[in-house]
C-alpha positions as CSV (number, residue, x, y, z in Angstrom):
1,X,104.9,-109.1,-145.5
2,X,101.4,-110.4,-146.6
3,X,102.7,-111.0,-150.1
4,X,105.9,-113.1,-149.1
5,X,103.7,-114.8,-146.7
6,X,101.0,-115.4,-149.7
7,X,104.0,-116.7,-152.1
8,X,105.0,-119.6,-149.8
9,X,107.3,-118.3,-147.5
10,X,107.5,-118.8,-143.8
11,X,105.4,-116.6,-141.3
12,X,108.4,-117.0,-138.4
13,X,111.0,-115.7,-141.3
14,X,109.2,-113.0,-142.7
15,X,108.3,-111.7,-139.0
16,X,112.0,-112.1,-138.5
17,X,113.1,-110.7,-141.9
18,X,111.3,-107.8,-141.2
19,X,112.1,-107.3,-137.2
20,X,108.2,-107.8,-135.9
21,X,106.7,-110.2,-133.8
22,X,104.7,-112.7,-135.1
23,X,101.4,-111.9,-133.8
24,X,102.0,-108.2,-135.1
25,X,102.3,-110.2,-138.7
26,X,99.4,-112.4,-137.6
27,X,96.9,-109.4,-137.1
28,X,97.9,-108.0,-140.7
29,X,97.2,-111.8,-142.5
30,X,93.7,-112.1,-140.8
31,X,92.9,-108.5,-141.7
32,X,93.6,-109.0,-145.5
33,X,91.9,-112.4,-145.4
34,X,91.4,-113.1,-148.8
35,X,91.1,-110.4,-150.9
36,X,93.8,-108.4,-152.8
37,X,96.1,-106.5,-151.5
38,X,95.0,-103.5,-153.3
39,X,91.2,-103.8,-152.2
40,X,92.4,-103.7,-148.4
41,X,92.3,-101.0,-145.8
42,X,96.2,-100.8,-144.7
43,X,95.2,-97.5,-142.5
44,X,96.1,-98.2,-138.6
45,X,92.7,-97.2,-136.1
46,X,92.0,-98.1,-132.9
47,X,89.3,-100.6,-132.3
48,X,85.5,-100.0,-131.4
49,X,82.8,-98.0,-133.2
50,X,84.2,-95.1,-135.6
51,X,81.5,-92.8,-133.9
52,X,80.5,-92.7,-130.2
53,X,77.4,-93.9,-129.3
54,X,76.8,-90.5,-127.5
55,X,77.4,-87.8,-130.5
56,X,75.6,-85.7,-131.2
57,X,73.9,-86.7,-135.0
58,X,74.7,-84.9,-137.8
59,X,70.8,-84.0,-138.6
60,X,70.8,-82.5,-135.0
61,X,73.9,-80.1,-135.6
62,X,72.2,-79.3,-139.0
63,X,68.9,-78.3,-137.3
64,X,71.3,-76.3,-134.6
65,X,72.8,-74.3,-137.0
66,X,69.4,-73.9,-138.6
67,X,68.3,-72.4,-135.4
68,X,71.5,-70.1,-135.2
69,X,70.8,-68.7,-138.0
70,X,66.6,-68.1,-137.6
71,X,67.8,-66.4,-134.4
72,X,70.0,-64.2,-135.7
73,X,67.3,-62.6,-137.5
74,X,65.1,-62.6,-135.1
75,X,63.1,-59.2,-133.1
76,X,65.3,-60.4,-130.5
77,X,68.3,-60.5,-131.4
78,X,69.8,-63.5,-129.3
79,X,71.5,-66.6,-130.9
80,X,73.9,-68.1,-128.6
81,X,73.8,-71.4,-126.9
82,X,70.8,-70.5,-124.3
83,X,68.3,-69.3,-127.1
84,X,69.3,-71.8,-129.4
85,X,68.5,-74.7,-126.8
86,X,64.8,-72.7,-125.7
87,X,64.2,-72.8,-129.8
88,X,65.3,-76.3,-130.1
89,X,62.8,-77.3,-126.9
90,X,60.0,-75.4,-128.5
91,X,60.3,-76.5,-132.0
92,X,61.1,-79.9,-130.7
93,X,59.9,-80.9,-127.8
94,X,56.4,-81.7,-130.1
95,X,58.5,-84.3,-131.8
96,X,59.8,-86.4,-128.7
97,X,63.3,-85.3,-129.7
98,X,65.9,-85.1,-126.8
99,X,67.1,-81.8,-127.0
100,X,71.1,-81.6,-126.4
101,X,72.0,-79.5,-123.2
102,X,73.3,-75.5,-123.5
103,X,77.0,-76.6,-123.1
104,X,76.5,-79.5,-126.3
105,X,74.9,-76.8,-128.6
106,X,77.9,-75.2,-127.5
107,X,80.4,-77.8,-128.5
108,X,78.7,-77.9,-131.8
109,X,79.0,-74.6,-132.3
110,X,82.8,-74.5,-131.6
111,X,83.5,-77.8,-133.8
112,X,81.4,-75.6,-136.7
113,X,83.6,-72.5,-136.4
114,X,80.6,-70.3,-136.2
115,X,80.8,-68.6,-132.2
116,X,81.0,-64.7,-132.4
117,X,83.6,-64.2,-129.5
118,X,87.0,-63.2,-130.1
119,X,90.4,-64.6,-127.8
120,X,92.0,-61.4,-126.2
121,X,95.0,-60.8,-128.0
122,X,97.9,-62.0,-125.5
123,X,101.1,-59.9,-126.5
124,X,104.6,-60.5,-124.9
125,X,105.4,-58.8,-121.6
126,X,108.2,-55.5,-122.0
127,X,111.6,-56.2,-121.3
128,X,112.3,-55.0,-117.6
129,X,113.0,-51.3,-117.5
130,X,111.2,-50.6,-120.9
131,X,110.6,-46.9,-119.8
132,X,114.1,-46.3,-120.0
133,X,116.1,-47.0,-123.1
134,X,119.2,-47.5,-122.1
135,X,117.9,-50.1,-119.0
136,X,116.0,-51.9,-121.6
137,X,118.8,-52.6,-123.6
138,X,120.8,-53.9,-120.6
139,X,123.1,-51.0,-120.9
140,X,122.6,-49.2,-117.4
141,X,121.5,-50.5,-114.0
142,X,118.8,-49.6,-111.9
143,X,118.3,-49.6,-108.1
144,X,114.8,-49.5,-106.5
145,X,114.3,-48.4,-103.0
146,X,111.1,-48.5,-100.8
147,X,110.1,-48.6,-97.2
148,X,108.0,-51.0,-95.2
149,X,106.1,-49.5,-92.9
150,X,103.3,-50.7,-90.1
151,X,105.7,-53.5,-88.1
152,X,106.7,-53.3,-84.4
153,X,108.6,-54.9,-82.3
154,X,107.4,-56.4,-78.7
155,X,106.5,-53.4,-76.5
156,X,105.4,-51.0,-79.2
157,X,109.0,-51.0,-80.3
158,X,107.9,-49.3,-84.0
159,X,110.1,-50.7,-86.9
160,X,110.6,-50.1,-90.2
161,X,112.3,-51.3,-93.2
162,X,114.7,-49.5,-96.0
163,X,114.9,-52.4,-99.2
164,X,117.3,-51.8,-102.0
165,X,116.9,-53.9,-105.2
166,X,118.9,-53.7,-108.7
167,X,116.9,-54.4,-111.7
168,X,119.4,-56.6,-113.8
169,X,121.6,-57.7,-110.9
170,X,119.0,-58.5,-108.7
171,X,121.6,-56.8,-105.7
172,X,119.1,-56.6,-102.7
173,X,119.7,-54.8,-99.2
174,X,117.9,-53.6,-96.1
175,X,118.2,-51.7,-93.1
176,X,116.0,-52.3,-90.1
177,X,116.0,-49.4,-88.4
178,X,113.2,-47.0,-86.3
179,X,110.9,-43.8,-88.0
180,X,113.3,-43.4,-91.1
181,X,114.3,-40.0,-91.9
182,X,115.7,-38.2,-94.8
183,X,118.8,-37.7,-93.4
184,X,119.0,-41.8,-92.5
185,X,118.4,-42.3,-95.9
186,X,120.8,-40.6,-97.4
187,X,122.8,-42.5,-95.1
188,X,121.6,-45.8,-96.1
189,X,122.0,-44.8,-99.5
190,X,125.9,-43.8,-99.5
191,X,126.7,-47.1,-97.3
192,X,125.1,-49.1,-100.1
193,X,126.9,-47.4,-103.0
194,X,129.9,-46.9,-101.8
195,X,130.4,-50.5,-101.4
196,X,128.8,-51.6,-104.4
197,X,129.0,-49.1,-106.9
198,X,126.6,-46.5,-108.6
199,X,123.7,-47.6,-110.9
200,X,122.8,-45.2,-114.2
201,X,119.2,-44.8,-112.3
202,X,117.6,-44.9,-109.1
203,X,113.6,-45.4,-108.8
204,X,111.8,-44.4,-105.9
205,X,107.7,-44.5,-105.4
206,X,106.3,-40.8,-104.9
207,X,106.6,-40.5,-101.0
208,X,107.5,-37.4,-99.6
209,X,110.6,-38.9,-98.1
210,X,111.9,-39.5,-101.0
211,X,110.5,-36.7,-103.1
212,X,110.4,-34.1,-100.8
213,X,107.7,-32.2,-99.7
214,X,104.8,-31.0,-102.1
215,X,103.6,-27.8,-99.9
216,X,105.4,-25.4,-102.8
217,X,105.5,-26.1,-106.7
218,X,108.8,-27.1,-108.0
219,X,110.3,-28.1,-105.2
220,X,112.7,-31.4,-104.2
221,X,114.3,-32.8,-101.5
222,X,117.4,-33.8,-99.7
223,X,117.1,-37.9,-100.8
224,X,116.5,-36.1,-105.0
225,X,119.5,-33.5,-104.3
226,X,122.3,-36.6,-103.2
227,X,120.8,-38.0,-105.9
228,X,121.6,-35.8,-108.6
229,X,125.0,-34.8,-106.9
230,X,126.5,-38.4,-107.6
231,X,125.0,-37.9,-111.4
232,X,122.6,-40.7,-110.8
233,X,119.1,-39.6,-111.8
234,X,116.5,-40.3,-109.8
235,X,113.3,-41.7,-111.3
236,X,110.1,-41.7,-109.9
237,X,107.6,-44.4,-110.4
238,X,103.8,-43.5,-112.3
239,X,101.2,-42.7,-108.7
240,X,98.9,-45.6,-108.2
241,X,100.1,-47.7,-111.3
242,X,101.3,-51.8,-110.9
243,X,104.7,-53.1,-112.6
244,X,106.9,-50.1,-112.4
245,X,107.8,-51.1,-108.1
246,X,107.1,-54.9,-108.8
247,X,110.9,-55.6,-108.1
248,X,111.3,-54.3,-105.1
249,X,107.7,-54.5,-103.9
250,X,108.4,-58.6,-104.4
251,X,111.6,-58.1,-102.1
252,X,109.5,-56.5,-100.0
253,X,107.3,-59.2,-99.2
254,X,109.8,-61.8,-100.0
255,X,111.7,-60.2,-96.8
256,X,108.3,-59.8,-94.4
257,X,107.9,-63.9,-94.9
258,X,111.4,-65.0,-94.5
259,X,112.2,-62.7,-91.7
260,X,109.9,-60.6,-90.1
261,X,107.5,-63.8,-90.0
262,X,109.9,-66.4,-89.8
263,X,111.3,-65.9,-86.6
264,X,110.4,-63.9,-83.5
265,X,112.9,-61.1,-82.9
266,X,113.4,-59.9,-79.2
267,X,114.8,-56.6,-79.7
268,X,116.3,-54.7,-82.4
269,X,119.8,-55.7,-82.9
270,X,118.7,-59.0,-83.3
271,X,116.3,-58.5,-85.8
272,X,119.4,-56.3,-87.9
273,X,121.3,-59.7,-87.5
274,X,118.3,-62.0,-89.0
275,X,118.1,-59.0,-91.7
276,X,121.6,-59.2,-92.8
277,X,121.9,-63.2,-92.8
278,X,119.4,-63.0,-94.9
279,X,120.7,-60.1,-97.1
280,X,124.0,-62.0,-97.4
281,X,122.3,-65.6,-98.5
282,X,120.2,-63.5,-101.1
283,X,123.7,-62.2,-102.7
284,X,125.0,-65.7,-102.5
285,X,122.1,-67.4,-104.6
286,X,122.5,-65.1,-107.0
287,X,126.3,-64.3,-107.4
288,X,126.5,-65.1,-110.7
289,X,123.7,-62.6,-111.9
290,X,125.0,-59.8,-109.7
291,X,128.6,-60.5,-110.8
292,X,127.5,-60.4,-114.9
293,X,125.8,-56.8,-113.8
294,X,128.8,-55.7,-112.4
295,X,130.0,-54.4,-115.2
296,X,127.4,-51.5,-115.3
297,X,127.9,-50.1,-112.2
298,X,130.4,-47.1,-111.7
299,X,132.7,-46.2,-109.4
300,X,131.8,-44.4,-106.5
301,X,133.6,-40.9,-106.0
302,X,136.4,-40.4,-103.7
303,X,135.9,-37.4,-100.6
304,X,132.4,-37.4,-101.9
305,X,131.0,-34.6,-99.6
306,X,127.1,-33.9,-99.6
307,X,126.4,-30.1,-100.3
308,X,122.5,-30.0,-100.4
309,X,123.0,-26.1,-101.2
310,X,124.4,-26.5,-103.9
311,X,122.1,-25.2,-107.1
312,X,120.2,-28.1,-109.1
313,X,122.3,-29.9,-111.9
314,X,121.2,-33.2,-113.6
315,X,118.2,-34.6,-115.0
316,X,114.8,-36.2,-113.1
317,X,112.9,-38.2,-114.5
318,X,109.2,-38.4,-113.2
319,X,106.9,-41.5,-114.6
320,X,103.2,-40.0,-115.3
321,X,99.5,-40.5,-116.3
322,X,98.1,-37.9,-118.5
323,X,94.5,-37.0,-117.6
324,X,91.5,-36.5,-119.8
325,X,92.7,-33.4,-121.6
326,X,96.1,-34.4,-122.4
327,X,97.9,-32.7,-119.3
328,X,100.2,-34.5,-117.0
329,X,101.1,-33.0,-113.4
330,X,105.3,-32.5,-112.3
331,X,106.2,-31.2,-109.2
332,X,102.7,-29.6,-108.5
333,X,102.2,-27.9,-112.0
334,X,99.6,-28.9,-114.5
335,X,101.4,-29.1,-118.3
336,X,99.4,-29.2,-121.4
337,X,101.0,-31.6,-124.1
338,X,98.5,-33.2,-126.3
339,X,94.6,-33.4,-126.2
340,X,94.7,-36.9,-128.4
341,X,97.6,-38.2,-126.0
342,X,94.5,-39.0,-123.0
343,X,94.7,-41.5,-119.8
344,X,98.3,-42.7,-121.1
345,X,101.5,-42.4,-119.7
346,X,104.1,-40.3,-120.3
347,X,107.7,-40.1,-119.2
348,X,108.8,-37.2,-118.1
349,X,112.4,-35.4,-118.0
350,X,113.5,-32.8,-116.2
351,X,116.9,-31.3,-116.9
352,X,118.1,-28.6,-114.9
353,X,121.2,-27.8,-116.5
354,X,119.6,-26.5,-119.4
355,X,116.1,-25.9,-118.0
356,X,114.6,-27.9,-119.7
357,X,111.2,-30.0,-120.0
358,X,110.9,-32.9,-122.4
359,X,107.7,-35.4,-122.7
360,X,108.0,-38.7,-124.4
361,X,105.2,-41.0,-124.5
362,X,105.0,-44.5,-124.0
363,X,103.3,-47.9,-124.5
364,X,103.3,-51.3,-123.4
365,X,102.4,-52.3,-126.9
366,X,105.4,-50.6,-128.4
367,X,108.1,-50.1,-126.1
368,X,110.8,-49.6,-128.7
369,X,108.7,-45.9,-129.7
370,X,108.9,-43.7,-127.4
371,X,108.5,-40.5,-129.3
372,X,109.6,-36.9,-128.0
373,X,105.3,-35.4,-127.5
374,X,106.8,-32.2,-126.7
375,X,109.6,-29.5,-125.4
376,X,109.9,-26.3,-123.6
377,X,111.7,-23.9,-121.4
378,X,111.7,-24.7,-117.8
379,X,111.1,-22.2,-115.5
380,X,110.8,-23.2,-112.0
381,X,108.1,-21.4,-109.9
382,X,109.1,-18.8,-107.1
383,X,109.2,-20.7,-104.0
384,X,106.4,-18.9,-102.2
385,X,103.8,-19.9,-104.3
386,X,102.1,-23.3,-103.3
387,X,101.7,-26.1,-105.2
388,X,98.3,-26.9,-107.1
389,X,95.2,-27.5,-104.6
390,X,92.7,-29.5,-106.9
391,X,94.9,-32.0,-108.8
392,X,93.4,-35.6,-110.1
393,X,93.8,-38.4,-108.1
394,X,95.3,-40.3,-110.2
395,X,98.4,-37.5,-109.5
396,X,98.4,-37.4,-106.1
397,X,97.6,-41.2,-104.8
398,X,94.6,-40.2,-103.3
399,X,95.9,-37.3,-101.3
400,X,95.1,-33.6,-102.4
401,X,98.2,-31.6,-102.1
402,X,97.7,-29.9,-99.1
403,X,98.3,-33.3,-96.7
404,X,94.4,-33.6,-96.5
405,X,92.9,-36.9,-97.9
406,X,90.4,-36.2,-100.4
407,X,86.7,-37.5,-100.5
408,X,86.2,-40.8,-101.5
């Protein structure tokens, strides 16, 4: 444009030959002035001072990274920001130099590339379920139950709540309902399959409700024995670990705020009614999830008839933290598997048709690799001896074995 405009032609028709305002062709002339095109600086920048008036001068990053690297040598042993700026004021301060603050010797450090501390390595989440093959690859459904406990109604009227969530389908339910029993339960849990269908797996926390009681080794309850009757397996979630219950756990509080808190409920049957408006609004915002997970639900049987004497068939899978010698504790027993597999968790399966025990570790890290740690025979303990008395903590939630709460 500067050429044509040099060789006679009109300022208007080049601006308008080239589709830019005039003033935009204007700035370009007066920059060029003169000289020849070649000897001119055609780089676009923003007006004012290449350098702000406030930056830190080259000679005094030099003599900070001079310091840094006195310091590192030093008897001390200190060279970040604070002991660089005290070094600085003492070497300095003599010279009527202003010495830049701890957070500038900072900066400078950053902009140089020389700070020793290292970004902790963010790695993606697991895909939901990644303890369980199959539920990781969105190939089997999972239902979490869990009870809320500690509400009460006007007049001492105690209340509590059985919630239901599927993993993939994100299928929620609830019963209000007094003191829950096994027996209401197992109740709870028939109504809600029956209607819906049965998941692959169903995940409980490690309450003796759910597990049964813990006063003999090996021993399971009535909510475990349905369980295994309708070939659903039940797994139980790692004691005192986060992420495995976050599903339901967020139902749980989803359903405190939006109906226990919400509204004031003057007797039971109206609270049931507030529970199951809300149940029925939760299906209908997300229809379209629970309809695409559909699909992996079965069928539930026909004349289905609970026989909770009938002998122990079917896999359970227990979730587990090994402790500091490699053993993990299942159904009161202590098991040895590795003494380099320490403090990580393990899932274990229990299969009673063939008796027996398989241990396969796992890792956040590496989800996909879940390796088989080890096999054996199982061989369920006679019923009259009692579980283990001095089990870890970490195995128990805080609770030894024998229903007394251990020392803090």
């Amino acid at each position: 444009m500067v050429k044509l405009v040099r060789e006679g032609s009109s300022a208007r028709g080049v601006a308008r030959r080239f589709c830019v305002g005039l003033s935009h062709l204007q700035y370009w002339l007066k920059r060029a002035g003169i000289r020849r095109l070649d000897q001119v600086d055609w780089t676009n920048h923003s007006p004012g001072c290449a350098q702000g008036a406030n930056r830190t001068s080259k000679a005094l990053e030099q003599a900070i990274l001079k310091a840094r690297a006195e310091l590192r040598v030093s008897d001390l042993g200190e060279w970040g920001a604070q002991a660089i700026h005290g070094h600085l004021r003492a070497t300095l301060g003599s010279l009527k130099v202003t010495v830049p603050s701890v957070r500038t010797i900072g900066r400078v450090l950053l902009r140089h590339g020389v700070l020793d501390g290292k970004q902790r390595t963010r790695r993606p989440p697991p895909p939901p379920g990644w303890y369980l093959p199959l539920l990781a690859a969105h190939k089997a459904e999972l239902d979490s139950f869990d009870i809320v406990e500690g509400l009460a109604l006007e007049g001492g009227i105690e209340v509590e709540v059985f919630n239901g969530m599927s993993l993939h389908g994100g299928l929620v339910a609830s019963w209000p309902q007094g003191r829950f029993t096994s027996q209401k339960v197992m109740d709870s849990l028939i109504e809600h399959w029956q209607k819906n269908g049965l998941p692959h797996y169903v995940q409980f926390d490690n309450a003796p409700l759910f597990q049964g009681a813990i006063t003999y080794a090996d021993t399971l309850g009535y909510v475990v024995r349905l369980c295994l009757q309708l070939g659903v397996p039940p797994v139980f979630a790692p004691p005192r670990e986060t992420g495995f219950q976050a599903a339901i756990e967020s139902y749980n509080a989803r359903w405190q705020a939006k109906v226990w808190q919400r509204f004031t409920h003057p007797n039971m049957t109206a609270l049931c009614q507030r529970s199951d408006a809300y149940v029925r609004a939760c299906q209908l915002k997300a229809a379209q999830r629970i309809a695409k997970a559909r699909g992996l639900r079965r069928a539930f049987p026909a004349r289905f008839k609970v026989d909770l004497k009938t002998p122990l068939q079917g896999t359970v899978i227990l979730l587990r933290r090994s402790d500091e010698k490699g053993r993990v504790t299942v159904l009161g027993r202590l098991y040895k598997i590795r003494g380099n597999w320490q403090h990580r968790l393990v899932r274990v399966e229990i299969n009673f048709t063939a008796k027996e025990l398989h241990f396969y570790a796992l890792r956040r890290a590496a989800s996909t690799s879940q390796p088989l740690l080890k096999s054996q025979t199982y061989l369920p303990a006679p019923k009259q001896s009692p579980a283990l008395r001095s089990l870890p903590d970490s195995a128990t939630g805080g609770r030894r074995l024998d229903g007394k709460r251990s020392n803090p």
